[in-house]
Each structure stands twice: as C-alpha cells, then as structure tokens.
MITOR-812847 format. One line per field, with one value per residue: residue number from 1; residue in three letters; x, y, z of N, C-alpha, C, O in turn. Coordinates in Angstrom, 2 decimals. Example, Ala and Ser with C-alpha at 12.3 -4.5 7.8 and 13.67 -1.06 7.14 Angstrom:
% MITOR-812847
nuvex = [1  2] .
kevex = [Ala  Ser] .
n_xx = [13.19  12.85] .
n_yy = [-5.69  -2.25] .
n_zz = [7.80  7.08] .
ca_xx = [12.30  13.67] .
ca_yy = [-4.50  -1.06] .
ca_zz = [7.80  7.14] .
c_xx = [13.20  12.90] .
c_yy = [-3.30  0.03] .
c_zz = [7.80  7.87] .
o_xx = [14.24  13.41] .
o_yy = [-3.32  1.14] .
o_zz = [8.46  8.04] .
//
This chain:
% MITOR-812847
nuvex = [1  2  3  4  5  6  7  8  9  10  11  12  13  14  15  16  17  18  19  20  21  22  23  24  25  26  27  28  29  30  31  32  33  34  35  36  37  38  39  40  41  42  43  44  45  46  47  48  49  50  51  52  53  54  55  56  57  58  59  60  61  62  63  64  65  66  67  68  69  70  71  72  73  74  75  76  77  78  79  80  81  82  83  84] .
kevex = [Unk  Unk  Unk  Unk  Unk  Unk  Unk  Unk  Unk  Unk  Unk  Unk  Unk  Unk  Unk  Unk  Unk  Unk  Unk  Unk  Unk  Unk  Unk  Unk  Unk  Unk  Unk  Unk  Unk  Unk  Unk  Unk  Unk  Unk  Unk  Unk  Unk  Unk  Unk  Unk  Unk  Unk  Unk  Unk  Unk  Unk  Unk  Unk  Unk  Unk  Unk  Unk  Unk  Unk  Unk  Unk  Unk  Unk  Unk  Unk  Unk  Unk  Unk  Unk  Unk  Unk  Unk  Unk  Unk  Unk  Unk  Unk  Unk  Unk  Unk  Unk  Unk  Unk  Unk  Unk  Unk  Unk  Unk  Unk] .
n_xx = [-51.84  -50.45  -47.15  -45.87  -43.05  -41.61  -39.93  -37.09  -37.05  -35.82  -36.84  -36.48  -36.55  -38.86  -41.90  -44.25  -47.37  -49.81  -52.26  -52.24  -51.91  -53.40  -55.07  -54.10  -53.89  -53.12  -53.65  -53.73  -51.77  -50.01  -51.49  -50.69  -48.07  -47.82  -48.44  -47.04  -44.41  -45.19  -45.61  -44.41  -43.93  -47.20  -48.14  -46.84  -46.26  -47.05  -45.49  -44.22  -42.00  -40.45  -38.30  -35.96  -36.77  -39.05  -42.37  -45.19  -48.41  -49.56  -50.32  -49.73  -49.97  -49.16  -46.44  -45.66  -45.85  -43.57  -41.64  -42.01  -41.05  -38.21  -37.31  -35.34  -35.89  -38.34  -40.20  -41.78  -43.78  -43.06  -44.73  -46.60  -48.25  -50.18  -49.28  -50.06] .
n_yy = [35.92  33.68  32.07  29.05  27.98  24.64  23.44  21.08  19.43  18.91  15.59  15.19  17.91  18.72  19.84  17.91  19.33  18.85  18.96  18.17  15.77  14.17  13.58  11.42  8.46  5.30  3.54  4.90  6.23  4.06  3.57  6.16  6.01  3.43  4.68  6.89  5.03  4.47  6.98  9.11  11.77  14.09  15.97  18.71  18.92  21.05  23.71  25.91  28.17  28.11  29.64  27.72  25.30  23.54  23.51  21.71  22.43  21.54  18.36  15.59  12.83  12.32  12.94  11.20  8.52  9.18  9.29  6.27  5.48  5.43  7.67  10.98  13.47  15.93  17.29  20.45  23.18  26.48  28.03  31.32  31.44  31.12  30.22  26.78] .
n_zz = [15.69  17.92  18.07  19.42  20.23  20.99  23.32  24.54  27.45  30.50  32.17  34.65  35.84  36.42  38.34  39.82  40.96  43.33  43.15  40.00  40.32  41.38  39.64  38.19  36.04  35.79  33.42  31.32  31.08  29.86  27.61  26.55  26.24  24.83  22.25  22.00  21.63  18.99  17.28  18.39  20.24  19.79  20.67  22.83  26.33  28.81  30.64  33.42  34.02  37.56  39.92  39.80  38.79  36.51  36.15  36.09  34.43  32.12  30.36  32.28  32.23  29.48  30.07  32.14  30.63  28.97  30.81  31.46  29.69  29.16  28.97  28.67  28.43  27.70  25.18  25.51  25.73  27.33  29.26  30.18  33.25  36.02  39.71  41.00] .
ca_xx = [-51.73  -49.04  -46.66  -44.88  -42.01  -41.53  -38.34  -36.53  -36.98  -35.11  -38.09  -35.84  -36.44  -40.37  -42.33  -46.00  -47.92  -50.73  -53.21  -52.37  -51.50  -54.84  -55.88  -53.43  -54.57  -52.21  -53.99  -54.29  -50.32  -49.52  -51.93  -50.11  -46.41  -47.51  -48.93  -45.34  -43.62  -45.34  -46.20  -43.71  -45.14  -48.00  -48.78  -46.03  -46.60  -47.08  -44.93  -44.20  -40.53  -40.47  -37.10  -34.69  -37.21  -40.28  -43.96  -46.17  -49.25  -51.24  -49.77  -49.72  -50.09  -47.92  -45.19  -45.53  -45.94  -42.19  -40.41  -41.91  -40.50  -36.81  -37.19  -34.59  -36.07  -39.97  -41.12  -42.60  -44.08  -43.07  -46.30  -47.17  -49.27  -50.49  -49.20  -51.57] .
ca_yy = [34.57  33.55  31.08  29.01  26.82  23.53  23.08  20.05  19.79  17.71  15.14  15.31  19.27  19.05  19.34  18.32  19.86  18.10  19.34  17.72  14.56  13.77  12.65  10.01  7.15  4.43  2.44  6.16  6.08  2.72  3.53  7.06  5.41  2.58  5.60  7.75  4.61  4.57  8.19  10.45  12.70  14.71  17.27  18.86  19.15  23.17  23.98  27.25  28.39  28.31  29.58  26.98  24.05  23.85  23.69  20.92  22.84  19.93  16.68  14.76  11.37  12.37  13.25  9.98  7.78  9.58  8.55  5.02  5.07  5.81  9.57  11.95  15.23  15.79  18.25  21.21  24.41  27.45  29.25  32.43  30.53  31.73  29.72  26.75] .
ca_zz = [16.24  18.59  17.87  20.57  19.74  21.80  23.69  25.39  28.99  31.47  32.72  36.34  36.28  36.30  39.59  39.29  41.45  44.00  41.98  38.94  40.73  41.91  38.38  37.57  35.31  34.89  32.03  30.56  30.99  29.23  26.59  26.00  26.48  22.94  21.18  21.90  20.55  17.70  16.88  19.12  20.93  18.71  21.66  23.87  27.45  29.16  31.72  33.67  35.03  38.71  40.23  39.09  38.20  35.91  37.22  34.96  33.90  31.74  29.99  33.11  31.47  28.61  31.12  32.94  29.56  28.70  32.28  31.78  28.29  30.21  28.45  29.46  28.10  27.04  24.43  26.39  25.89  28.29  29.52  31.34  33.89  37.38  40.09  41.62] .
c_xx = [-50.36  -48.78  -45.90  -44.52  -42.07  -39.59  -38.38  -36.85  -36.56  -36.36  -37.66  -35.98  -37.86  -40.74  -43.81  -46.70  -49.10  -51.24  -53.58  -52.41  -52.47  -55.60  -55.25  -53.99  -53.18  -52.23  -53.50  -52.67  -49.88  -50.40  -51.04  -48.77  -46.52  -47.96  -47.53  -44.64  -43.82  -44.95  -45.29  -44.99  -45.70  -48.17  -47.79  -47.03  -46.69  -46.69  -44.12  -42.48  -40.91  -38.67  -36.19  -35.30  -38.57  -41.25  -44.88  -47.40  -50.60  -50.42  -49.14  -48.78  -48.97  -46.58  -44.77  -44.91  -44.34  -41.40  -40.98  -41.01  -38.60  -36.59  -36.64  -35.34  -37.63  -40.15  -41.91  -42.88  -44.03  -43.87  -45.81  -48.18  -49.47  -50.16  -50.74  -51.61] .
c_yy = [34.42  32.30  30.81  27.80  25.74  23.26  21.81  20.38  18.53  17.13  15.31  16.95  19.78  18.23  19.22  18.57  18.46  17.62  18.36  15.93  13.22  12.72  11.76  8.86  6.11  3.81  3.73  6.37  5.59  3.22  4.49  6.71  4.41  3.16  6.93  6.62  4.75  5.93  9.20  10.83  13.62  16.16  17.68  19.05  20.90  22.88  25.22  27.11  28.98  28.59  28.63  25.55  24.39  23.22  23.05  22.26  21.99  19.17  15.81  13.55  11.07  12.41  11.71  8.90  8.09  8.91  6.74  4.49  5.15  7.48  10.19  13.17  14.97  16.94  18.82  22.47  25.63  28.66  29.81  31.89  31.15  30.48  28.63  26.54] .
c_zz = [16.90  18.43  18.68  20.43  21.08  22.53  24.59  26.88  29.71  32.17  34.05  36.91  36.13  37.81  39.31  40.82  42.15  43.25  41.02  39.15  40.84  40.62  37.88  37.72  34.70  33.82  30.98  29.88  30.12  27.63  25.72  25.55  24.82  22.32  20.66  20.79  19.28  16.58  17.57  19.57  19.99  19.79  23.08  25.16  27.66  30.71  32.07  34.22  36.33  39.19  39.55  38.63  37.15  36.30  35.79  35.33  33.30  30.81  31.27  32.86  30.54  28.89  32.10  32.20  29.13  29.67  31.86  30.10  28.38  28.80  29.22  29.86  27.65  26.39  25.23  26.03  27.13  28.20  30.54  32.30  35.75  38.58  41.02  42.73] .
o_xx = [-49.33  -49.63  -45.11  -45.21  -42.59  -38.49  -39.36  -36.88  -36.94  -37.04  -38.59  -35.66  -38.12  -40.42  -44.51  -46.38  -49.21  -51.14  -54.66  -52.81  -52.40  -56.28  -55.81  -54.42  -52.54  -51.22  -52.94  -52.38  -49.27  -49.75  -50.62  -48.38  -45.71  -48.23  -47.24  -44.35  -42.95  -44.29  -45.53  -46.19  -44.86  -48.33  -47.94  -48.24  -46.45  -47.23  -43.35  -41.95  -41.52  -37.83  -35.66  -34.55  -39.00  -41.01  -45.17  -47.29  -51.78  -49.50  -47.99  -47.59  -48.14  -45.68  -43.68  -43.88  -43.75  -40.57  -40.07  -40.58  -37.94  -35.69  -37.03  -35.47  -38.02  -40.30  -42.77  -41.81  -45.01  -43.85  -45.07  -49.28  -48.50  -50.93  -51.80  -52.70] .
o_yy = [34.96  31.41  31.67  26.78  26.13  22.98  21.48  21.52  17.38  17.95  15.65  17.29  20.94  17.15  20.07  17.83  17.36  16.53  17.77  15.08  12.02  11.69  11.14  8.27  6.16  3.48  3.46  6.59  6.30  3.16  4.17  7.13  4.52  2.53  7.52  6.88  5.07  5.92  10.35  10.57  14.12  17.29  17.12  19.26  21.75  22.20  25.65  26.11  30.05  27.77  29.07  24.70  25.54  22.17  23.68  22.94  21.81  19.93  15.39  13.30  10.15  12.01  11.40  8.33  7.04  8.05  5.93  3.42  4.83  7.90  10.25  13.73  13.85  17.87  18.14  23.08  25.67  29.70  29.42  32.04  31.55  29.54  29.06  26.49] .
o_zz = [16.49  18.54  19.05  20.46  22.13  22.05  25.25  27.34  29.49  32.78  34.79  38.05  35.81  38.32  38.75  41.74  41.61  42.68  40.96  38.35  40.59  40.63  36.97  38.71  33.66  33.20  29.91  28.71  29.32  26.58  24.61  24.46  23.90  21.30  19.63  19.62  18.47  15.54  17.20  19.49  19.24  19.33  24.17  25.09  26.82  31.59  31.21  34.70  36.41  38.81  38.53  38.15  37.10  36.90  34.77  36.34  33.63  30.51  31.13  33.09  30.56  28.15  32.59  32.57  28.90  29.37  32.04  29.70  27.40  28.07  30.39  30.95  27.29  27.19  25.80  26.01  27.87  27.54  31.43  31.79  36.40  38.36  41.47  43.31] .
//
C-alpha cells in the first residue's frame, strides 16, 4: 500500500487548468467553505508539480471553498499525473 503524506501548498501557486474549470459550482463552493469551518478540511486536494507552479488535478470546489475562506495554503497531495 502506498502512503502519501499531505503537504501545505501556497493557494497563489496553484494553476487550474480549463478543464477543471468548466465544472464550477458555486452553491457546491459555499456549501464546502461551512463544512471547512466546521470540520477542516477531511480530504486534501491532488496536485502535480509543473515547472515552478502546481497543476490542480481534482478538489476544485475544495480549493475555491479555501480562497473564499481567505486560506493562504491548502492541504494537498503531490501526484504523478499526466499532463491535461
């Protein structure tokens, strides 16, 4: 089994991609953003190293719900991920 620790990530050093863009849910946002206050975050985000920034992967919402929460840094997982 592989185990993969969660690190800090600067929310200003994540690029999201088109792609991922396409599916943004604001209610989906707000809902995630009073479930952080409550609860922290339960499920890091996945994000790849691109040259000198990092490349969202999947927690969108969760990533959004953080910036509206004035979040510096977001809990992230660094994946092997194929560019999209």
């Amino acid at each position: 089994m592989l185990l993969m620790k969660s690190v800090a990530v600067p929310i200003d050093e994540i690029y999201i991609p088109m792609k991922l863009r396409k599916a943004f849910n604001a209610d989906k946002v707000q809902e995630l953003a009073e479930s952080i206050l409550e609860r922290g975050l339960i499920t890091p985000i996945q994000v790849r190293r691109d040259d000198a920034r990092y490349v969202l992967v999947t927690g969108l919402h969760r990533l959004e719900a953080a910036r509206v929460l004035g979040e510096k840094t977001i809990d992230a997982l660094i994946v092997q991920a194929r560019s999209h």
